[in-house]
C-alpha positions in Angstrom: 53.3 -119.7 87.2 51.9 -121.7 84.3 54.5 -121.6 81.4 57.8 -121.3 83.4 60.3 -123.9 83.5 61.2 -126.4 86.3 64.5 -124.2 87.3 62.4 -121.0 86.8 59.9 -122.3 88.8 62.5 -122.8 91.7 63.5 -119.5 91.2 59.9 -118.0 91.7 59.3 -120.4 94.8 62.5 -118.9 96.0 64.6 -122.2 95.9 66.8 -123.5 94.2 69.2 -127.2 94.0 71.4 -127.8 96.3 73.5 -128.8 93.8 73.5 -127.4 90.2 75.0 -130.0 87.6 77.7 -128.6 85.3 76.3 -126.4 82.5 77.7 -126.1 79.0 79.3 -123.2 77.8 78.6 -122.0 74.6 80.5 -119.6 72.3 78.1 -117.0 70.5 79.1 -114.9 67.7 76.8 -111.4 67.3 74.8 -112.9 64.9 74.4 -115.8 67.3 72.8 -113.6 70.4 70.7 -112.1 67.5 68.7 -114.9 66.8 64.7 -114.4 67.5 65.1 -118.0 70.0 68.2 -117.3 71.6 66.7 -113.5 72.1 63.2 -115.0 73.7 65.5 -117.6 76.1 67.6 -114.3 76.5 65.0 -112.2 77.9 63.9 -114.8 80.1 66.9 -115.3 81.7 67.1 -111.6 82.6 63.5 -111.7 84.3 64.7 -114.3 86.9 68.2 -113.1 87.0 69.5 -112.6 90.9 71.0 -109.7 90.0 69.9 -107.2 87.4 72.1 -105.6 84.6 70.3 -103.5 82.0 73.4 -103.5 80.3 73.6 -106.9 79.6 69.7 -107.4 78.6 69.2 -108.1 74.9 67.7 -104.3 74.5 71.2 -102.9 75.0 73.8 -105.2 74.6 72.7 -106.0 71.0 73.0 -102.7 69.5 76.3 -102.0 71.8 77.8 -104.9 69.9 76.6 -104.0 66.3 78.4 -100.9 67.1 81.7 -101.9 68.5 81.4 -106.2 69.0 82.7 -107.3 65.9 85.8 -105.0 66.1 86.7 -105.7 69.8 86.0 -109.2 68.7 83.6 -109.9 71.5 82.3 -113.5 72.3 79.6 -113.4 74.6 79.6 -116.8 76.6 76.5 -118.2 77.0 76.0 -120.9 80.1 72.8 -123.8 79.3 71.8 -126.0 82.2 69.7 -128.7 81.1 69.1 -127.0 77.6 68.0 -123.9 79.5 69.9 -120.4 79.2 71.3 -119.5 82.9 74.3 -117.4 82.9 75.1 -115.3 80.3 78.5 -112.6 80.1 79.9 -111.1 76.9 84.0 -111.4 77.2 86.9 -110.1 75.2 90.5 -110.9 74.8 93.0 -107.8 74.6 96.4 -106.3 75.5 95.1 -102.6 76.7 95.3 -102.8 80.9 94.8 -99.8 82.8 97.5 -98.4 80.6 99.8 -101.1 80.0 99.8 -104.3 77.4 99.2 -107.4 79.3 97.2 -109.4 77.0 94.0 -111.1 79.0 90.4 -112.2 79.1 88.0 -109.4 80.6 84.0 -109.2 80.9 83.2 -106.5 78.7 82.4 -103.1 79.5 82.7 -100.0 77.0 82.0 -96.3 77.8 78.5 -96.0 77.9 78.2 -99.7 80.1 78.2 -99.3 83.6 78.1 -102.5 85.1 79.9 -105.4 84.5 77.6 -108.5 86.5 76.7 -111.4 84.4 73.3 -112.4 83.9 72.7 -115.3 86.0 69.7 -117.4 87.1 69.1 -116.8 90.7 70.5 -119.4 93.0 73.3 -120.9 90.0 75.3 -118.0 90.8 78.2 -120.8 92.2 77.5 -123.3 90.0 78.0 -120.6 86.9 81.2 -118.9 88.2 82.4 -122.8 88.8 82.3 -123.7 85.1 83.1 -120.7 84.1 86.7 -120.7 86.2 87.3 -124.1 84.4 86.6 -123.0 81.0 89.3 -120.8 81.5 91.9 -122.9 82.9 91.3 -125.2 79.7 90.8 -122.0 77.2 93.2 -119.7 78.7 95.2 -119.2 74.9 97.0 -116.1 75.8 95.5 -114.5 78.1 97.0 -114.5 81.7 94.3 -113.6 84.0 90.7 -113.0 84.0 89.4 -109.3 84.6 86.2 -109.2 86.2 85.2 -105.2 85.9 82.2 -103.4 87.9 80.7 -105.7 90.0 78.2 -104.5 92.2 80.6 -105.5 95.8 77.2 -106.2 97.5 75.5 -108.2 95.0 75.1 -112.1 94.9 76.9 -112.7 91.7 80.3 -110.8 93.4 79.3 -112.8 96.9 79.0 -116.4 94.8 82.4 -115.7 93.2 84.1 -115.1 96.6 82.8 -118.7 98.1 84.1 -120.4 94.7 87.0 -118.4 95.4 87.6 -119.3 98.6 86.7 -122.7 98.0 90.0 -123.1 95.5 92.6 -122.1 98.3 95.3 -122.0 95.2 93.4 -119.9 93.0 95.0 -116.0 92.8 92.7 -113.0 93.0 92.8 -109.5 93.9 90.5 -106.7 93.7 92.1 -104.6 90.8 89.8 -101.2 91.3 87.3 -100.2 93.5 85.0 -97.3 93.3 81.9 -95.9 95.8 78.9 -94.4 93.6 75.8 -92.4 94.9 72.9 -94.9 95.7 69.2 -94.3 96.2 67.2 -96.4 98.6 65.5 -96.3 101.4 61.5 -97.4 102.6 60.4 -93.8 102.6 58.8 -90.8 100.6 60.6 -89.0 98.6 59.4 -86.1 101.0 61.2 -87.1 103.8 64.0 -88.7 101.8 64.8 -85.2 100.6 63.8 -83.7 104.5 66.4 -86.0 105.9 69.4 -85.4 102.6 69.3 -81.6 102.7 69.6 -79.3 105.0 66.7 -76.5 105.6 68.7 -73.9 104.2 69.2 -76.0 101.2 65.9 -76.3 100.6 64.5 -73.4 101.4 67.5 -72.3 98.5 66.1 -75.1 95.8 62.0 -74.1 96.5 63.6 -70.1 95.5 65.5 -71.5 92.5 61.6 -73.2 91.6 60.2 -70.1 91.9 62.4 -67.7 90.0 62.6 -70.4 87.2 58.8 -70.4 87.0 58.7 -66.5 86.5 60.8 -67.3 83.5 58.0 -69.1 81.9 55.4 -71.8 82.0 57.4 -74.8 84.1 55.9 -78.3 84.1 57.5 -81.6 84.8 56.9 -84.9 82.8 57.6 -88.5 83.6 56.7 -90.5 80.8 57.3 -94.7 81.1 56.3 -95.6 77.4 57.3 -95.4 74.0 55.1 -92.1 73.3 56.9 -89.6 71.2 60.1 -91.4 72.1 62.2 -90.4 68.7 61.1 -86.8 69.2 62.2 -86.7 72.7 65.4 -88.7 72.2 66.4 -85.8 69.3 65.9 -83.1 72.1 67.8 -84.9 74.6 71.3 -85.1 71.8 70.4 -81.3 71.1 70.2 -80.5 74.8 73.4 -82.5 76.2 75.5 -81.4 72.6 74.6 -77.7 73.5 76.7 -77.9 76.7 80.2 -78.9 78.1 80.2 -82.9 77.0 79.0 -81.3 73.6 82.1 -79.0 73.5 84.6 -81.6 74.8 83.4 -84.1 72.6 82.1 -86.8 74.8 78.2 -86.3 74.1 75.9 -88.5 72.7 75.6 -87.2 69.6 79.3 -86.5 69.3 79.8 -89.9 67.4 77.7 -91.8 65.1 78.2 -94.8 67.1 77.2 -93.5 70.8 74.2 -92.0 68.7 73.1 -95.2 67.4 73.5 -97.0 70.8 71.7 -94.4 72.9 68.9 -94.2 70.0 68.3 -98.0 69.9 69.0 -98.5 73.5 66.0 -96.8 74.6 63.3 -97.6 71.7 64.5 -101.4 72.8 64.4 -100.6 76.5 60.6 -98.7 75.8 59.5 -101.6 74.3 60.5 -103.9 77.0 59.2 -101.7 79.3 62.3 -100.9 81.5 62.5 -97.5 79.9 61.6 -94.3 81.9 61.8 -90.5 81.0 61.8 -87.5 82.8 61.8 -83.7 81.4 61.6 -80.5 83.3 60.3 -78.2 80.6 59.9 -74.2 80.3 57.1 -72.8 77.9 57.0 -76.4 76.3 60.9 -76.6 75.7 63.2 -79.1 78.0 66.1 -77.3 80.2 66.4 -80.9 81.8 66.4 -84.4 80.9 66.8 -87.8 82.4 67.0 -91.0 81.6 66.6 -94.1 83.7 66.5 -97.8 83.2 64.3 -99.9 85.6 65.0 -103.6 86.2 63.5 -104.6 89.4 64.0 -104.8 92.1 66.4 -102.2 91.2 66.5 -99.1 88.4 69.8 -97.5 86.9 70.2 -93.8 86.0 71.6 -94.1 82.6 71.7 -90.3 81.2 71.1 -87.1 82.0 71.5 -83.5 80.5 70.7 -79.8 81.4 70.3 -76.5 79.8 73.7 -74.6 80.6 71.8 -71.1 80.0 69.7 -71.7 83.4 72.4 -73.2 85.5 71.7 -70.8 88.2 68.1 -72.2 89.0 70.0 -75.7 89.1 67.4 -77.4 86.5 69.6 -80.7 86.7 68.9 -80.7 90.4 65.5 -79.5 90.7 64.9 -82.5 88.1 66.5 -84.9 90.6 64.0 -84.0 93.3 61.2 -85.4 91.3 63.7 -88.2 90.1 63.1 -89.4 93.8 59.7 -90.5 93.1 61.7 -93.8 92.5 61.8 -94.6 96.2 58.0 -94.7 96.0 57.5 -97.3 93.7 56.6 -100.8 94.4 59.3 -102.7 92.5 61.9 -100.4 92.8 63.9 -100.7 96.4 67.0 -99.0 95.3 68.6 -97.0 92.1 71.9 -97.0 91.3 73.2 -93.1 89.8 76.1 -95.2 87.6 77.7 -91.2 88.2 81.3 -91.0 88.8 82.5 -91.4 92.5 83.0 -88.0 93.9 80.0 -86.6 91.4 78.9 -83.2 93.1 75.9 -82.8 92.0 74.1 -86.4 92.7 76.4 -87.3 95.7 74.5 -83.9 97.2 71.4 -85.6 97.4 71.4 -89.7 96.9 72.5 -90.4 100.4 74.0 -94.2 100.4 76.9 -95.4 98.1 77.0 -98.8 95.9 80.5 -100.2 96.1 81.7 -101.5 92.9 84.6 -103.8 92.4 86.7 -104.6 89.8 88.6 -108.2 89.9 92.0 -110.0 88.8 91.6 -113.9 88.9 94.3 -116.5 88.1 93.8 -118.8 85.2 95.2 -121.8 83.6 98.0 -123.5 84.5 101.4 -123.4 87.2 103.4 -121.0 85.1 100.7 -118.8 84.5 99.2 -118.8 87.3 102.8 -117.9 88.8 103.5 -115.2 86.6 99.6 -113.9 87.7 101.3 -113.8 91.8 104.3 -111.8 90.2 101.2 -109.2 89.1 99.2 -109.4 92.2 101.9 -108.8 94.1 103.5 -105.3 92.6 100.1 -104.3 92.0 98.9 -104.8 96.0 102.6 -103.9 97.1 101.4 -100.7 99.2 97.9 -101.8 100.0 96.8 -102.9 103.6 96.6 -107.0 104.4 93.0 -106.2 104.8 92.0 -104.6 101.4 94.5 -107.8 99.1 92.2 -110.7 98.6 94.6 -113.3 97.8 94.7 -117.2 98.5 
């Protein structure tokens, strides 16, 4: 462990204090987080983070907010403990909610981000969710409550934010949204994964589907993990997705010059960092389907993926998924989240388990506000059951 730091070095030994001091908070502008030190204190924060978010990792947030920071005016809070980066979340202030114009403070999420937990140093989760709830109280400006969006329900960073919760018996919250996504885990082969997932018919449907595509041409599968002919393969994945339905509703990759530049610089960044994997499912040399995932152990994230429209009845997307669930096989992987849609019917087919997600309302700053937040909580939980309204 030689080079680490002292609370690193906790981390690794799988300890941590049993009290954490209060942290500062720092303010960062874009060209702040952009800096070559804050960027090496950045990536070591997100290799002994307690929870991993790709999309909060220098390799993608960065480009995210060259594209669309500066005009969502997005500040990304930084949290130091003893001069050492622990917690790190990028925030915004705006009126647009679900819909309506009630101006607050929210993590950041955009279209292409599908997770919204902080970056923290494992075992500071309380500790960073504590300063962070005071920093709002004092810096509330106009915002009335604090939106917390897409936290993995399950993860430690949700589970340290209900004890602080809970701990401040006047503090409002609620869960705002909720939503269940396909989940791959499990300590097995993919063999028997997809044995126990589908039925016998099913499979005996998807090894006829292989066949028949075969006799179409010369099929082979690659997996690559590198950065080897990554700008070649990134054009053919825009060409591929753009020649189907997201191309001809507008919501591709390569629909906008922005999405383009994010997906482009996301993955050379994530290749070089060595969290990027690639899969193709070719015919006669030519891709019919692509994937994308993003691995951050002890877990990976399925970040894109496209298929040839023209073969849709050999199911290429799905077929790709069965060798996609070589990820239950590798030794710092133990599970993969599909960030697909709840309800998705392709994925939720085979990726047994769900991951729960949960999106958050918490009170802020002083009596009136906070009392005007209850006035919220309460016509937005009025038909819920007592036992799904988290409010103290």
């Amino acid at each position: 462990m030689a080079g680490l730091t002292a609370m690193e070095m906790q981390v690794a030994g799988s300890f941590a204090p049993a009290v954490v001091p209060h942290g500062e908070l720092r303010l960062l502008t874009r060209a702040e987080v952009a800096e070559p030190a804050f960027i090496a204190a950045w990536e070591r924060l997100a290799a002994y983070a307690g929870e991993p978010n790709p999309f909060f990792e220098p390799w993608f947030l960065l480009p995210a907010l060259a594209q669309w920071g500066e005009s969502g005016r997005v500040v990304t809070k930084a949290w130091f403990v003893g001069g050492q980066l622990a917690g790190l979340l990028p925030v915004v202030r705006t009126a647009a909610y679900y819909g309506h114009v009630i101006t607050h403070a929210t993590g950041w999420l955009h279209a292409n981000a599908f997770c919204g937990a902080p970056l923290i140093l494992a075992g500071y989760e309380d500790a960073f969710w504590r300063d962070m709830l005071a920093h709002f109280d004092h810096s509330a400006r106009r915002a009335l409550f604090w939106h917390l969006p897409k936290l993995p329900a399950d993860g430690p960073a949700n589970a340290a934010l209900e004890r602080v919760l809970a701990s401040q018996g006047t503090r409002a919250h609620y869960r705002v949204a909720e939503e269940r996504r396909a989940l791959l885990c499990g300590a097995t082969t993919a063999a028997d994964y997809l044995e126990a997932a589908m039925s016998a018919k099913k499979r005996k449907e998807l090894r006829r589907q292989h066949t028949r595509l075969a006799e179409e041409g010369a099929l082979s599968f690659e997996r690559i993990e590198g950065d080897e002919a990554l700008a070649e393969w990134i054009a053919e994945f825009l060409v591929l997705e753009a020649a189907g339905w997201k191309g001809a509703g507008g919501s591709a990759v390569a629909s906008a010059p922005d999405t383009r530049a994010l997906f482009t610089e996301a993955l050379t960044g994530a290749a070089a960092a060595g969290r990027l994997e690639r899969l193709a499912l070719r015919l006669d040399g030519r891709a019919i389907a692509m994937l994308v995932n993003f691995v951050t152990p002890p877990g990976a994230f399925s970040f894109k993926t496209a298929f040839d429209e023209a073969y849709a009845r050999f199911s290429p997307g799905m077929l790709l998924q069965i060798e996609n669930l070589a990820l239950l096989e590798r030794d710092d992987v133990e599970w993969a989240d599909s960030c697909a849609v709840e309800g998705h019917p392709m994925i939720e087919r085979l990726w047994r388990d769900k991951r729960r997600m949960v999106s958050r309302n918490v009170a802020i700053g002083g009596p009136i506000r906070r009392g005007l937040f209850r006035l919220l909580m309460a016509y937005e939980t009025r038909s819920r059951k007592p036992e799904r309204t988290s409010t103290t």
